[in-house]
C-alpha positions in Angstrom: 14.6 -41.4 -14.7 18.3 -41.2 -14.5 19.9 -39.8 -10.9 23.2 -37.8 -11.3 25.5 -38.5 -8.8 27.2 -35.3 -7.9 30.4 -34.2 -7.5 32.1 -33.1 -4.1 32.1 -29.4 -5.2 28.4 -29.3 -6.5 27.4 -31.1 -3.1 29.1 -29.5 -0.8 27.5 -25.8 -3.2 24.1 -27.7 -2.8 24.2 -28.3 1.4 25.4 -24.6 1.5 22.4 -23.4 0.0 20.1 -25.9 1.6 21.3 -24.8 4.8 20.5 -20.7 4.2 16.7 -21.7 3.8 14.8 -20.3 6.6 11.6 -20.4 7.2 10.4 -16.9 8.4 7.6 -18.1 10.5 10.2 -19.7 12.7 10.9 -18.6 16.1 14.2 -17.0 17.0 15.0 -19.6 19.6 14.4 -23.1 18.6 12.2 -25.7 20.8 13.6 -27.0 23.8 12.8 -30.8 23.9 12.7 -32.5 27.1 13.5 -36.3 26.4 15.3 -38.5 23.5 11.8 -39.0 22.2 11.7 -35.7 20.7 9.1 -34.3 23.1 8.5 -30.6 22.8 9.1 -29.3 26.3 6.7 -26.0 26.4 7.5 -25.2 29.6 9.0 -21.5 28.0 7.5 -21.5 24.9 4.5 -19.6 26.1 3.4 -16.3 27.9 1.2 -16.8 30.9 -1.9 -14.3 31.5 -0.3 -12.1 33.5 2.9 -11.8 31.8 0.4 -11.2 28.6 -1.8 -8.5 30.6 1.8 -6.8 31.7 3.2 -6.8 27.8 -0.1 -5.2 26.5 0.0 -2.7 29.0 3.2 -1.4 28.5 2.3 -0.8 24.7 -0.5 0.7 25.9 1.0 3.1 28.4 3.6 5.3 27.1 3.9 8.7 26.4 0.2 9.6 26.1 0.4 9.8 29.8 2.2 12.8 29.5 -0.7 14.8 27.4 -3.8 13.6 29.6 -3.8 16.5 32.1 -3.5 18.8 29.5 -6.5 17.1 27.9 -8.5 17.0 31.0 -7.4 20.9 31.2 -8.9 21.3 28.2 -12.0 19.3 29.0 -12.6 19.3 32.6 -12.5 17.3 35.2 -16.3 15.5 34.5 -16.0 15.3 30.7 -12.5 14.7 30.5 -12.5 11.5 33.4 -15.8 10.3 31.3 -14.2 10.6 27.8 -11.1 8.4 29.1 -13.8 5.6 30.4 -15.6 6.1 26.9 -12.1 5.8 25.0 -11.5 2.3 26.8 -14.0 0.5 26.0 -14.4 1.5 22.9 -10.6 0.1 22.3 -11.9 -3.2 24.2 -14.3 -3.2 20.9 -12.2 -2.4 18.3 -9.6 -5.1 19.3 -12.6 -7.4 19.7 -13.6 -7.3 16.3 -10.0 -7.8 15.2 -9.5 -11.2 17.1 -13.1 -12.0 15.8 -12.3 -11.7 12.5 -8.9 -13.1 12.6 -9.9 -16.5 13.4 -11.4 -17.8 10.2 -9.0 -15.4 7.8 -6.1 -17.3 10.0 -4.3 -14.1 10.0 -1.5 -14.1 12.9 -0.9 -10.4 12.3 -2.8 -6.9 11.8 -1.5 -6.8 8.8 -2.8 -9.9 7.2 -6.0 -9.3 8.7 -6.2 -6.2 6.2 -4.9 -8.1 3.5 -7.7 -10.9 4.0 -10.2 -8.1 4.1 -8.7 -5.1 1.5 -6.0 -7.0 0.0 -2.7 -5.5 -0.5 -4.2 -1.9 -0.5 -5.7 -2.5 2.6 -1.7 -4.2 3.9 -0.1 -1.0 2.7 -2.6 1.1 4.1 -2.3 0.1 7.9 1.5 -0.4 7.3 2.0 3.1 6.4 -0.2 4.0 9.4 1.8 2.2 11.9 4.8 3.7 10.9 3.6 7.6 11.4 1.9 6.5 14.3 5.2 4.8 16.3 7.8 7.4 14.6 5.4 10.2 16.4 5.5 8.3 19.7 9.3 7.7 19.7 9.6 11.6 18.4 8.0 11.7 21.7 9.6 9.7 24.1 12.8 11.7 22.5 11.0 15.1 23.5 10.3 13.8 26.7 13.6 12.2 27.9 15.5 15.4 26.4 13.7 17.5 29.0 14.6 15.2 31.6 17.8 15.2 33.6 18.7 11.7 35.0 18.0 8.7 32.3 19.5 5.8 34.2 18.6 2.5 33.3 9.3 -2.1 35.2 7.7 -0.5 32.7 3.7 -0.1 34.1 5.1 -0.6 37.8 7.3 2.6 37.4 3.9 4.2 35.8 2.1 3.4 38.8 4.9 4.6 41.0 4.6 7.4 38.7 1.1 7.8 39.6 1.4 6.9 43.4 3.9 10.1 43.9 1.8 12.3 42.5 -1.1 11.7 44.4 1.0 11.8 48.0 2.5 15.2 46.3 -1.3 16.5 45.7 -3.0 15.2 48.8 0.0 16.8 50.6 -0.9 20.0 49.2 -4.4 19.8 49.7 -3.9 19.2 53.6 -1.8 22.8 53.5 -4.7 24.2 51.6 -2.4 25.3 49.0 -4.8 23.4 46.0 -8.2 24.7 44.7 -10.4 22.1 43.0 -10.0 22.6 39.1 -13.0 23.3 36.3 -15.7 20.2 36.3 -16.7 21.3 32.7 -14.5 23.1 29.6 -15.0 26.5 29.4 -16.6 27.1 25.8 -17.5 30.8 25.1 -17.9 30.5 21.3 -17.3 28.3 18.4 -13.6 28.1 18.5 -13.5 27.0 22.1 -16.2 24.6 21.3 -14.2 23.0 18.0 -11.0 23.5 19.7 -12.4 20.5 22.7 -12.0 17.9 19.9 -8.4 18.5 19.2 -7.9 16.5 22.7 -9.0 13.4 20.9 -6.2 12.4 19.3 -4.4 12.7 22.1 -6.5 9.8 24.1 -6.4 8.0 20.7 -2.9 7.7 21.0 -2.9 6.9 24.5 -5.2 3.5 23.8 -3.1 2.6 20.8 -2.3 -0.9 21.4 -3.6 -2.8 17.9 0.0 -3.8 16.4 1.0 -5.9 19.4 -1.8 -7.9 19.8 -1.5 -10.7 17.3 2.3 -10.8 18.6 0.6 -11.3 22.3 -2.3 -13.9 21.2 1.0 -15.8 19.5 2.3 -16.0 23.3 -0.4 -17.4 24.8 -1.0 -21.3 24.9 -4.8 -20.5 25.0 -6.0 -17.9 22.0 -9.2 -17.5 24.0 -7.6 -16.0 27.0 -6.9 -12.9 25.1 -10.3 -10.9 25.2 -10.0 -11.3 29.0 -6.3 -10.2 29.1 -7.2 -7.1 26.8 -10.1 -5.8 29.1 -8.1 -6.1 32.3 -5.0 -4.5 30.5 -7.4 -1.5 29.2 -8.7 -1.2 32.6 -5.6 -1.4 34.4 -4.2 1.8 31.9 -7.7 3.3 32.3 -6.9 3.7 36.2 -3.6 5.2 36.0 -5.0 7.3 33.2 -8.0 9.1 35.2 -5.9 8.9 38.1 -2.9 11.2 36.2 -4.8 13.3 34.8 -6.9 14.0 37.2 -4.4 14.7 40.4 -1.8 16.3 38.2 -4.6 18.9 37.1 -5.5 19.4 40.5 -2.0 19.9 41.4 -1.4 22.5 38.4 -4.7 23.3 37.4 -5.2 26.2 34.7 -1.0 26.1 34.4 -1.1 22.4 33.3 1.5 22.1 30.4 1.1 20.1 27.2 4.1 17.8 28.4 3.0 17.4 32.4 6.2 16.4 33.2 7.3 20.1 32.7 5.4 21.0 35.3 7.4 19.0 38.2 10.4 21.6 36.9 9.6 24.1 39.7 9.8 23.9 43.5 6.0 22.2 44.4 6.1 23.9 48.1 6.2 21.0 50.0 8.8 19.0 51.8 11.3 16.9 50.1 10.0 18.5 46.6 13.2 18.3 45.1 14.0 14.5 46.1 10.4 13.6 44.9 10.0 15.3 42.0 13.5 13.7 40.9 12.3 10.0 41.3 9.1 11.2 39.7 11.3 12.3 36.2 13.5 9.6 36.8 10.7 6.6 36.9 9.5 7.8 33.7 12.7 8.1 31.9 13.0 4.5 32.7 9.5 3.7 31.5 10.0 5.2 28.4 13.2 3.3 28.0 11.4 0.3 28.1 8.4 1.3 26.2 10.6 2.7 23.1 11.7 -0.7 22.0 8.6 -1.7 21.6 7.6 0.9 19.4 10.6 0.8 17.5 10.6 -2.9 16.9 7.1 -3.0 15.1 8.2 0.5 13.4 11.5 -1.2 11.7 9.4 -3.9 11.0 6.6 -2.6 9.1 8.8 -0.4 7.1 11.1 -3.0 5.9 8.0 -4.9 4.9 6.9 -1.7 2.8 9.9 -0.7 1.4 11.5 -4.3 0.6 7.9 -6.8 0.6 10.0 -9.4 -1.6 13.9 -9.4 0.0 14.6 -12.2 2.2 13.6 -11.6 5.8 15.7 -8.8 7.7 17.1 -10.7 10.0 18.8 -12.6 8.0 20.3 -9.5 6.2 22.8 -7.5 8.8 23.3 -4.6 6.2 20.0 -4.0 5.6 19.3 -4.0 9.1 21.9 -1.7 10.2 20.9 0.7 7.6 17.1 0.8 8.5 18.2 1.1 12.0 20.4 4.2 11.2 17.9 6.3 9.1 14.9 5.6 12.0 17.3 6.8 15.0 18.3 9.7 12.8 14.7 10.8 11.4 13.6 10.6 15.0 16.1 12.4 16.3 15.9 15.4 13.6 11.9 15.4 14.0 12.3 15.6 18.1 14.6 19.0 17.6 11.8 20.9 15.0 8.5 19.2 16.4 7.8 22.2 19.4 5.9 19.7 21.7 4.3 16.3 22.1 0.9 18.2 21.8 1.9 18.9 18.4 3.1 15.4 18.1 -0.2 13.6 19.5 -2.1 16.0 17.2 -0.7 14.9 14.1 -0.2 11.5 15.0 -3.5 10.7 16.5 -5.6 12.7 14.4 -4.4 10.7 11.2 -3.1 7.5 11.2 -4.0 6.7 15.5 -7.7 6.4 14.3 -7.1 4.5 11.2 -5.4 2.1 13.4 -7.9 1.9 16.4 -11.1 2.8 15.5 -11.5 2.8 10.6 -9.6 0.4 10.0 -11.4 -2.0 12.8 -14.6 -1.1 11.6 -14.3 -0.8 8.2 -13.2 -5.3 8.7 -16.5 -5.6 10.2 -18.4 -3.5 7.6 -16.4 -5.8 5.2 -17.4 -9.0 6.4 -15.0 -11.2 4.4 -16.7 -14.3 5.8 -20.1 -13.7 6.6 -19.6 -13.7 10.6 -20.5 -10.1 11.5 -23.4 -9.8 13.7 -26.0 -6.8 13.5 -24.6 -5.4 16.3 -20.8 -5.8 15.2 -21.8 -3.5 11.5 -23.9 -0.7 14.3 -21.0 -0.9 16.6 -18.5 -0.5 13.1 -20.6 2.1 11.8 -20.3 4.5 14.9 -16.7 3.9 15.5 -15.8 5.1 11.4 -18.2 8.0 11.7 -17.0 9.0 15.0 -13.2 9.0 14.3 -13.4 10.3 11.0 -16.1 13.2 12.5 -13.9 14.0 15.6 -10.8 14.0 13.5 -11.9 16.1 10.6 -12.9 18.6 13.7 -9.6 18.3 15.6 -7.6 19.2 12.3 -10.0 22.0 11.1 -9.1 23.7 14.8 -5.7 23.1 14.6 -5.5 24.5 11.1 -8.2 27.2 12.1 -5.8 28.1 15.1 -2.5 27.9 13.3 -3.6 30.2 10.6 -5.0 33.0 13.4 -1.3 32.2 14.8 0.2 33.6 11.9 -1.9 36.6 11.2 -1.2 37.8 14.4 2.4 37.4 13.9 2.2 39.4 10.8 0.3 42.1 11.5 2.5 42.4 15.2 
């Protein structure tokens, strides 16, 4: 074999190119090493347990918070606090059986964990459900912080301040005696009342939707197997505030709960300091979303790019098409915020189609798969119940909504 030598220009062509190969997998900050040796120093290379329970919470709670009361409202207090216990654990089960099964596909993402299991259909699939799922929840947010009046610039601490206020606003009330206690059961009186309790199902199924970040999370961590502990005591952390929301601000509104609660604090609450409180109530929130919305928008941009361009070089190595991807999301959000009417309409949509594909089918349908032969009998049951039930509860939500919608507009015509 003969070696060229080769010239200046064609080397200095050749380190150019050499130098604009990038390994995707890399992280964005390179290893810190702590002696000549070369020693990896991992001292900020990993996420400790709390700091992992903290991230997974605030995906978990974001604006769903703001459609629970309505929910309850719609359920009652008894049904409506059990449903939200129900709805956590069955979360807890569903992201089980994705870190189950991610372990011998070695998939690092959601996404390959569908590809291991459906292939690319199955990629596609959950990548085009992630994307209607975090453009409704940052159509959302924008609904949400347009309605507020202060925005100023953590994230579950402000919910649980959140949370804290309104339970010194209702207890305050309830010493004046100026509170009833609300419905303990929904009030069905025929079919349509009965069909129209399931449309508050896609609103807790968007609430619980956590899924996308928790490969990212299990990444973090320097033990993997911490993460089954760090999901249940971030489910039940945002299971507290969630019964605890709901269920004071439906005792503080009661049959006047709005879809968006946070409507509700508009008006003068008829205690002292009402005005002051109710302020640092919207203003908490605002801030919480704030911090929330990247989150959402980050796996959004990326699971679009990764539809729309599945072979161009990774996006952020390209600024232009970055900027451009960032543009059109802002702007679709923006557009879909001034036409959607309210985040009930929102969650509807949302969690009645792609939120349960995400928690709940897609989950289930891995462990019905069984790429590898590691499902127990328990794991197909469990899988079995979780596709029948969110396909079931979903088909019924849409068929009220439609069912609903279409009296709507009969009435409108014949007025």
């Amino acid at each position: 074999m003969v070696l060229g030598v080769l010239s200046p220009v064609e080397e200095k062509k050749s380190n150019e190119k050499s130098r604009q190969t990038v390994d995707e997998r890399a992280p964005l900050l390179p290893p810190v090493y702590c002696d000549s040796d070369n020693v990896e120093c991992d001292e900020f290379n990993r996420a400790s347990f709390s700091g992992a329970v903290f991230n997974l919470s605030t995906t978990v709670v974001g604006a769903g918070i703001m459609g629970l009361p309505a929910a309850m409202k719609l359920l009652g207090i008894g049904p409506g606090i059990a449903i939200i216990i129900f709805m956590a654990f069955l979360t807890e089960f569903s992201i089980k059986i994705m870190l189950k099964f991610s372990k011998p596909a070695n998939s690092v993402t959601y996404s390959g964990l569908m590809r291991d299991s459906f292939g690319r259909t199955g990629e596609i699939a959950l990548q085009i459900c992630i994307i209607i799922n975090n453009v409704g929840t940052l159509v959302v947010f924008m609904i949400i912080i347009d309605s507020l009046r202060y925005t100023s610039a953590l994230s579950v601490a402000l919910a649980v301040v959140f949370v804290i206020i309104t339970t010194g606003i209702v207890t305050m009330k309830f010493l004046n005696g100026s509170t009833e206690m609300p419905r303990f059961l929904p009030n069905v009186t025929d079919v349509a009342s009965f069909l129209k309790l399931f449309t508050a199902v896609p609103v807790l199924v968007t609430a619980y939707i956590c899924h996308y970040n928790v490969h990212p999370i299990t990444k973090e961590l320097e033990d993997n197997s911490e993460m089954q502990s760090i999901v249940r005591i971030s489910l039940i952390l945002c299971m507290v505030v969630y019964t605890t929301t709901s269920f004071f601000c439906f005792l503080l509104f009661g049959e006047s709960t709005l879809d968006d609660v946070l409507a509700n604090f508009d008006v003068d609450l008829g205690i002292p300091y009402s005005s002051f409180l109710t302020s640092i109530l919207r203003i908490c929130y605002a801030i919480h979303l704030m911090l929330v919305a990247p989150i959402a928008f980050f796996g959004l941009r990326l699971n679009l790019d990764e539809l729309l361009f599945p072979s161009a070089r990774p996006l952020v190595l390209d600024n232009k098409r970055f900027t451009l991807i960032n543009m059109a999301l802002i702007a679709f959000i923006f557009i879909g915020a001034n036409f959607i009417p309210s985040i009930w309409d929102a969650f509807q949509f949302t969690g009645a189609t792609s939120g349960v594909c995400m928690g709940f089918i897609f989950p289930g349908a891995v462990a019905l798969r069984d790429q590898h032969g590691i499902a127990t009998k328990k794991d197909k049951i469990l899988g079995i119940f979780m596709v029948v039930l969110a396909v079931f509860s979903s088909t019924v939500a849409i068929y009220s909504d439609a069912n609903s919608m279409f009296k709507k507009n009969n009435g409108s015509l014949r007025a």
